[in-house]
C-alpha positions as CSV (number, residue, x, y, z in Angstrom):
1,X,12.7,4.2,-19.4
2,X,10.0,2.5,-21.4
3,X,8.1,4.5,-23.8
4,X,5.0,3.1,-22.1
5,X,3.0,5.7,-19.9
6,X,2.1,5.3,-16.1
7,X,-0.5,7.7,-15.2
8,X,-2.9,8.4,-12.9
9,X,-6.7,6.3,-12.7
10,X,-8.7,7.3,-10.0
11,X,-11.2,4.9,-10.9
12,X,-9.0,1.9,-9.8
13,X,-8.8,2.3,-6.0
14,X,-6.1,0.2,-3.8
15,X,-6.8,-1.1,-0.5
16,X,-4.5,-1.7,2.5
17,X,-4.7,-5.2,4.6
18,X,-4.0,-4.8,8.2
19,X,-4.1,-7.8,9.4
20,X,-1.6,-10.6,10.7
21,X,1.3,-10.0,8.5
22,X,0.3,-5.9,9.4
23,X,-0.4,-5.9,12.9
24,X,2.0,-8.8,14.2
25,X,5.0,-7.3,12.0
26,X,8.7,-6.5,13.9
27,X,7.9,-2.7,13.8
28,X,7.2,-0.8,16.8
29,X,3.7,0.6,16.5
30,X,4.7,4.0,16.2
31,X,5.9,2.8,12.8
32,X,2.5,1.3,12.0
33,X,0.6,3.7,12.8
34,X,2.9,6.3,10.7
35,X,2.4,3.6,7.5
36,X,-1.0,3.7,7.7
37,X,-1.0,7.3,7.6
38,X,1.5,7.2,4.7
39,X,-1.2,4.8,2.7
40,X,-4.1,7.2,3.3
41,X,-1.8,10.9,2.2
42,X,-1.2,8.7,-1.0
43,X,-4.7,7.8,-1.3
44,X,-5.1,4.3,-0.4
45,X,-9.2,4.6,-0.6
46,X,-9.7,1.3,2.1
47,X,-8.3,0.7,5.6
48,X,-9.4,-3.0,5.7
49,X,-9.0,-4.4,9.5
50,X,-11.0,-7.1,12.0
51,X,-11.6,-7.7,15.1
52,X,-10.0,-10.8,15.3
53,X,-6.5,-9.1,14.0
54,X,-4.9,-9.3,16.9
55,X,-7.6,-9.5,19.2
56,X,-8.8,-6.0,18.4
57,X,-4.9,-4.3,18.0
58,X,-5.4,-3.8,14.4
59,X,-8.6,-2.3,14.9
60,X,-6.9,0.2,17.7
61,X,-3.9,1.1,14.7
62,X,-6.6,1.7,12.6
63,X,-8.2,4.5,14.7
64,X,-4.9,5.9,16.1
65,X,-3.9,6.7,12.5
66,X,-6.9,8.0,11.6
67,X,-6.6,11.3,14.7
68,X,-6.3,14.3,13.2
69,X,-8.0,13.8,9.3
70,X,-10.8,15.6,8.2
71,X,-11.3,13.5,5.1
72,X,-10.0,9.9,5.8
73,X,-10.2,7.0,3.7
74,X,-13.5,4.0,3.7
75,X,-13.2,2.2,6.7
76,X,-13.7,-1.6,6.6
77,X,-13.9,-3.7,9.6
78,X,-15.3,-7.7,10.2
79,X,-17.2,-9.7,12.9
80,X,-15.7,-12.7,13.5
81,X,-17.8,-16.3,12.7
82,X,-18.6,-16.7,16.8
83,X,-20.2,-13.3,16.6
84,X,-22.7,-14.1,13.8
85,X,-25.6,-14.5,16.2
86,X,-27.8,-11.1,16.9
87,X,-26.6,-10.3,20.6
88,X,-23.0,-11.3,19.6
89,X,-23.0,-8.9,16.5
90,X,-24.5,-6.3,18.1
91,X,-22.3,-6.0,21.0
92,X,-19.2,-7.3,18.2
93,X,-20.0,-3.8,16.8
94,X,-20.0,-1.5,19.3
95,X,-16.7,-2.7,20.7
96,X,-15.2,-2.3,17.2
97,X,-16.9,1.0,17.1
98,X,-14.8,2.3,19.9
99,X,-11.2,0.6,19.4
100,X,-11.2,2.8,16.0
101,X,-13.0,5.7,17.5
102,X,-15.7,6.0,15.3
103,X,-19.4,6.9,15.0
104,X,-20.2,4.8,12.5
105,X,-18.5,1.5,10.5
106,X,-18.0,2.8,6.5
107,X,-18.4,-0.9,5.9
108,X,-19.2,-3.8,8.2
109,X,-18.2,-7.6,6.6
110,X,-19.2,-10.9,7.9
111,X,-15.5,-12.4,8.1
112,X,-17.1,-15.7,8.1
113,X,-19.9,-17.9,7.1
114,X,-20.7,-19.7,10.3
115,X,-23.3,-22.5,9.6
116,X,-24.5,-23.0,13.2
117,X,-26.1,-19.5,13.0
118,X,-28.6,-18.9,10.4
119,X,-27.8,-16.7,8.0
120,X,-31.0,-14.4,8.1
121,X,-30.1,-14.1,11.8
122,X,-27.1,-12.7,10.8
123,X,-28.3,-10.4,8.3
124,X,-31.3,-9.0,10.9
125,X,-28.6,-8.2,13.4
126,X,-26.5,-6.0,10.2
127,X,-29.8,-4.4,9.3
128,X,-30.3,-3.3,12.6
129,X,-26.6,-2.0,13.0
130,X,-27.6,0.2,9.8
131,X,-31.1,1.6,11.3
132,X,-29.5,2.5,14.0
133,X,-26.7,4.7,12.2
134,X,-23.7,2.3,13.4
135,X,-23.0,1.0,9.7
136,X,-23.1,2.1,6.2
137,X,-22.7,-0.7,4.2
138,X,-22.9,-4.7,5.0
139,X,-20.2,-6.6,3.3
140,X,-19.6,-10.3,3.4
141,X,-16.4,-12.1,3.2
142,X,-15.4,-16.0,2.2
143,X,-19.0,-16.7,1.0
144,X,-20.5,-19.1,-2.0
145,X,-22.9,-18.2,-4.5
146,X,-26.1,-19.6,-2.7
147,X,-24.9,-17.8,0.7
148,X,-24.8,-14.4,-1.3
149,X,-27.8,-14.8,-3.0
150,X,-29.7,-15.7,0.9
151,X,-28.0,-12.7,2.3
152,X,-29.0,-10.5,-0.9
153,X,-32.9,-11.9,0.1
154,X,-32.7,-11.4,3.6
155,X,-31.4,-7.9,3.5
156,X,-33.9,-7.2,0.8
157,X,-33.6,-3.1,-0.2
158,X,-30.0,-2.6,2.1
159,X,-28.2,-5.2,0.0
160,X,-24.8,-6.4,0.0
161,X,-22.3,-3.3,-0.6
162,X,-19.2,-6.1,-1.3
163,X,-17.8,-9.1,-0.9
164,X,-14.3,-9.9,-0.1
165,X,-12.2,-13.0,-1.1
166,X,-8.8,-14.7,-2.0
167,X,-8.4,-14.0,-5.5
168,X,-4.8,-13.4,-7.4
169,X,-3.3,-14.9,-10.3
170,X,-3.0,-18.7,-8.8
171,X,-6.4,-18.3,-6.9
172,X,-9.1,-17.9,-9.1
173,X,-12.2,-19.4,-7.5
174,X,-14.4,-16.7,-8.1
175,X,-14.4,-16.9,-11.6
176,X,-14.3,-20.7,-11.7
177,X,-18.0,-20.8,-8.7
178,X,-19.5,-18.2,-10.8
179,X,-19.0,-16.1,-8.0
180,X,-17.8,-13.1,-9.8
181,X,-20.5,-13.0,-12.1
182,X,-23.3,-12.6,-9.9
183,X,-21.1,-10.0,-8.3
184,X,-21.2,-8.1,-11.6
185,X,-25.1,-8.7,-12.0
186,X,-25.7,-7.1,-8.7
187,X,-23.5,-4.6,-8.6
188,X,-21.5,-5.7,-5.8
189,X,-17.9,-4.8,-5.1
190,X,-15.3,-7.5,-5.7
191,X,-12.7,-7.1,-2.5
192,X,-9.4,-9.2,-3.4
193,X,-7.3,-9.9,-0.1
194,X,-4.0,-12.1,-0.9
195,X,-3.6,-10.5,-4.1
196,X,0.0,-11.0,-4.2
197,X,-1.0,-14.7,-3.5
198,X,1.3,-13.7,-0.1
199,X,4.0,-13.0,-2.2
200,X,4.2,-16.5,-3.6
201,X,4.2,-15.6,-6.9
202,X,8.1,-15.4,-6.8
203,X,8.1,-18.6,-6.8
204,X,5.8,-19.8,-9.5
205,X,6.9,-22.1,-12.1
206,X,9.7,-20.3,-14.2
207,X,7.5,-20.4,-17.5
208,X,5.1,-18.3,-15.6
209,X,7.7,-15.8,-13.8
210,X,9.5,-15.7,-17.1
211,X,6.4,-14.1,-18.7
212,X,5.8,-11.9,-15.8
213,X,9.4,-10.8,-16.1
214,X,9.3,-9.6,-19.6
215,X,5.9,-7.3,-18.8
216,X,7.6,-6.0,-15.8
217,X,11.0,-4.9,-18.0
218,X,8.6,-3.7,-21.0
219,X,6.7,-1.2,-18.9
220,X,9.3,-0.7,-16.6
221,X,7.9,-1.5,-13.6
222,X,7.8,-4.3,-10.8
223,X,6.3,-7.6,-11.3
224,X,4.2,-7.1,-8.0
225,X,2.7,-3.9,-10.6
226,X,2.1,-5.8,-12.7
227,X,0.2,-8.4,-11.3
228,X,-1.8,-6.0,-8.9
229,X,-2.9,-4.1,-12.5
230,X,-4.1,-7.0,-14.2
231,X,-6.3,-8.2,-10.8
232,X,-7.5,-4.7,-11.5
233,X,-8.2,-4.7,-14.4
234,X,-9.1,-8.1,-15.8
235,X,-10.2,-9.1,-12.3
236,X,-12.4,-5.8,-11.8
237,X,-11.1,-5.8,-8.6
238,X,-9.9,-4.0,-5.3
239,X,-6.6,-5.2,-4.3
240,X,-6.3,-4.9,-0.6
241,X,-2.3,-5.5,0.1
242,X,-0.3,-5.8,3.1
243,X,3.1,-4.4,3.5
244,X,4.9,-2.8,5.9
245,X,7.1,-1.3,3.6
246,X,7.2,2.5,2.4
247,X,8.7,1.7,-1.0
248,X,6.5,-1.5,-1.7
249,X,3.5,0.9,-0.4
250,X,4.2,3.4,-2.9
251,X,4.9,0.9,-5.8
252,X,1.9,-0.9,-5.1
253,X,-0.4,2.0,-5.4
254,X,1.3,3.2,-8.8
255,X,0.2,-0.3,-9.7
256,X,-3.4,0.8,-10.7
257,X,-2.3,3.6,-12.8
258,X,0.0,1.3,-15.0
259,X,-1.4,1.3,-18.1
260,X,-0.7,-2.2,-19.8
261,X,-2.0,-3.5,-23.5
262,X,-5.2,-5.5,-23.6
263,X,-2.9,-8.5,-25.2
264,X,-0.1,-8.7,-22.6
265,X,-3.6,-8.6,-19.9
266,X,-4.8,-11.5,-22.3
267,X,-1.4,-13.3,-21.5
268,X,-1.4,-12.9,-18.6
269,X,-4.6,-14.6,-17.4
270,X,-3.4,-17.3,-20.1
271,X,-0.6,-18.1,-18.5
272,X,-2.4,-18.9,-15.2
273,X,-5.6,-20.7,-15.6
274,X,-7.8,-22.0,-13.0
275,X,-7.0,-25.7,-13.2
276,X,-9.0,-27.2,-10.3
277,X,-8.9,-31.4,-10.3
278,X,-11.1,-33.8,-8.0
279,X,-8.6,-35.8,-6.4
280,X,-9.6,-39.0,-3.8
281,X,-9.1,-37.7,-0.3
282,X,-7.0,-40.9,0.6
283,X,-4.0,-39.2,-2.1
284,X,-3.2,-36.3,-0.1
285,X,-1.5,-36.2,3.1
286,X,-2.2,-33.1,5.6
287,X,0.9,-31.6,6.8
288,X,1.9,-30.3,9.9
289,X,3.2,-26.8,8.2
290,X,0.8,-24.9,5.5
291,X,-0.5,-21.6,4.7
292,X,-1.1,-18.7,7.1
293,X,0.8,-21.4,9.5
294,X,-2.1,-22.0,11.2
295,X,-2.8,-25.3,13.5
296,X,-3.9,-28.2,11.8
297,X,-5.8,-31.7,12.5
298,X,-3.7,-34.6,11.4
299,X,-6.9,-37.0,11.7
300,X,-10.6,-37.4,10.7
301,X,-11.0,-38.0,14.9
302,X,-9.0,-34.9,15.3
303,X,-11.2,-32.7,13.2
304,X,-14.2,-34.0,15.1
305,X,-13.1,-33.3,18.3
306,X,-12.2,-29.9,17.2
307,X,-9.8,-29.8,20.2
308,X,-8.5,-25.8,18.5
309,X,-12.4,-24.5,18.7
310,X,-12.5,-23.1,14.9
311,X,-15.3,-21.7,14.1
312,X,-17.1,-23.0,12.0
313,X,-15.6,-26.5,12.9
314,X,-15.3,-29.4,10.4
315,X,-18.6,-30.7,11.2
316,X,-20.6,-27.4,11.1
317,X,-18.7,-27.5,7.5
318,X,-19.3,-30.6,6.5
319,X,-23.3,-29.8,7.0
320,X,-22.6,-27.4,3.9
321,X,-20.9,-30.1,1.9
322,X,-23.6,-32.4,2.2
323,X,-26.2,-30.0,1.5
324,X,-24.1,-29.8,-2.0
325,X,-23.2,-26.0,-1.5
326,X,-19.4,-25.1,-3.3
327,X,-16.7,-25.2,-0.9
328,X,-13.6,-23.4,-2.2
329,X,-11.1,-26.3,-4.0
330,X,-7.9,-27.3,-1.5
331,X,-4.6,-26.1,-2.5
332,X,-2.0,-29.0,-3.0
333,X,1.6,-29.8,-4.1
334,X,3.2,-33.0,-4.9
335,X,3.9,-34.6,-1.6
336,X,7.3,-35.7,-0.3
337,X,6.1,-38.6,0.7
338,X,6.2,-41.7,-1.8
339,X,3.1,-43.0,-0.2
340,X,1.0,-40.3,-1.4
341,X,0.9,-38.0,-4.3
342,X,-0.3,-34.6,-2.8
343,X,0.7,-32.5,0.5
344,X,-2.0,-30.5,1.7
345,X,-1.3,-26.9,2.4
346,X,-4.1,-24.9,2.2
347,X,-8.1,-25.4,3.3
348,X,-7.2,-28.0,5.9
349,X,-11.1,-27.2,7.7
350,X,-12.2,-28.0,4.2
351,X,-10.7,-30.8,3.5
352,X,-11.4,-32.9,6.8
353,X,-15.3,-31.2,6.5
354,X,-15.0,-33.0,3.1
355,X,-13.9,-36.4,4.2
356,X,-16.6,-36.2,7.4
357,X,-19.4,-35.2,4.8
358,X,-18.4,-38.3,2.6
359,X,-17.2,-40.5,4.7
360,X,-13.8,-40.0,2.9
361,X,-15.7,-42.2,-0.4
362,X,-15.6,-38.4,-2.8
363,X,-12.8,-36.9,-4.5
364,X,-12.4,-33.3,-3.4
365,X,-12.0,-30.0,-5.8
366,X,-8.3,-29.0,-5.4
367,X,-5.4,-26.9,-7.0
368,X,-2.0,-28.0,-7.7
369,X,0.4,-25.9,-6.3
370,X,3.7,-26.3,-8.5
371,X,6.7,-24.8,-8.1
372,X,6.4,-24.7,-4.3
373,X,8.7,-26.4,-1.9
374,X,6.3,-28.7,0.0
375,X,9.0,-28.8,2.8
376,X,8.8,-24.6,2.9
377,X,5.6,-24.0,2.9
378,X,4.5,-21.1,5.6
């Protein structure tokens, strides 16, 4: 064993993720619902859910684990981008309110921005939720620097209790948009969801796994520790993680209690830095397969149409681009293809809001992905 201690730190909760890889997971729901209890014995401080996990299943986990506890963990649900308007929120709320059996939502996020709605609309609806006793907190998720700082306006005294992003090692947006620092000035909690970048990290280029490696061997612990610590620590973080394993549960809680050296914390963030490019739109090819293997539009007429209904669709986007607000950079990795340079594999709604905003003429913010199969992507 290393001489290094691992010991307890209260102060650096962990949060559990119950959503797609969670609820739509080969395990019986008996088994689900038992995990979840497992996270909250061990004190897991956040049950983070939606109601668009599953169409509301997650939610109905959620509350079947919680029967029984006298003390249970900060609750954490979201209203999903077609519910931003008042009635829709409203009405978004109470049905979220009953498939987890509660009186009142600990903390209610905004899973979406969704430009079609103003924001203050939005933000009215919350306000009212929390007059009324039905939420404690307003959170926000997926937002830019100029939406938090409306939604900081519009709620006025209430205020924003968090905000919850993507952030881990190889996604580091919220440093790079400033982000994170106006979280810091106002207090806000910093939510990280994919903090284990979806478990990606394993494949990383080896200069970077190498270095992981040899923290993990001189504490004694698992890389997925050790990366979860330093988005704790150096990223003043919550880590939300999903698993549906006891052991990786258990490991990934001890993570905030490792106590690493400031210069292997240093290295670490070294080692990955956020290296976003502008690269012209007419490089990168969208694939078929990407992250969260979600559908995706081949075509600029494609994206228009929005024949899959996201909301917000590339056009309601591509308002936000043009009124020069920061859209989060594109991931890429070198393409298989000899007639471009770049696959596209993640932000495929940004990139085609991009193109529509300008007229495919301006180079978009993107990461470079390397060390990725671009044929395995999933």
């Amino acid at each position: 064993m290393s001489d290094h201690t691992i010991s307890s730190h209260p102060n650096k909760p962990l949060g559990l993720g119950t959503g797609d890889f969670f609820w739509d997971a080969p395990i019986d729901r008996d088994a689900k619902i038992d995990l979840i209890r497992t996270a909250i014995d061990l004190g897991v401080v956040l049950i983070d859910t939606a109601e668009e996990y599953g169409d509301g299943e997650s939610e109905k986990l959620v509350g079947a684990a919680l029967v029984g506890y006298s003390e249970k963990p900060r609750i954490a649900t979201k209203f999903s981008p077609q519910n931003c308007g008042r009635d829709e929120l409203i009405t978004a709320a109470d049905r979220s309110l009953r498939r987890l059996g509660m009186e009142r939502i600990d903390l209610y996020q905004m899973h979406w921005p969704n430009p079609s709605v103003p924001l203050e609309e939005t933000m009215s609806a919350l306000s009212t939720l929390v007059d009324h006793g039905k939420v404690s907190q307003i959170g926000l998720c997926n937002v830019s620097s100029f939406q938090l700082e409306q939604a900081q306006s519009e709620l006025g005294v209430k205020s924003v209790a968090a905000v919850q992003v993507e952030y881990n090692l190889f996604e580091r947006t919220v440093e790079y948009s400033g982000l994170k620092q106006l979280l810091t000035v106002h207090g806000i909690e910093l939510l990280a969801y994919s903090p284990l970048d979806q478990g990606r990290f394993n494949s990383a280029p080896r200069e970077q796994r190498n270095l992981l490696e040899s923290i993990a061997r001189k504490y004694d612990v698992s890389v997925a520790r050790v990366v979860l610590n330093w988005l704790s620590v150096r990223g003043s973080a919550v880590p939300i993680v999903r698993t549906t394993s006891r052991e990786h549960l258990r490991d990934n809680i001890a993570a905030v209690g490792t106590c690493m050296d400031d210069g292997d914390l240093d290295e670490i963030g070294l080692a990955f830095p956020v290296d976003i490019l502008e690269i012209p739109t007419e490089q990168i090819r969208v694939v078929s397969d990407g992250e969260w293997g979600h559908d995706a539009y081949r075509t600029v007429n494609e994206a228009r149409e929005n024949r899959f209904g996201f909301v917000p669709s590339p056009i309601d986007l591509a308002e936000e681009a043009i009124r020069g607000e920061f859209l989060k950079p594109v991931r890429v990795v070198a393409s298989a293809d000899p007639d471009y340079m770049y696959d596209l594999i993640g932000g495929r709604i940004r990139y085609w809001a991009w193109v529509i905003a300008h007229d495919g003429k301006k180079p978009i913010a993107a990461q470079i992905r390397k060390g990725i199969d671009p044929t395995g992507v999933a």
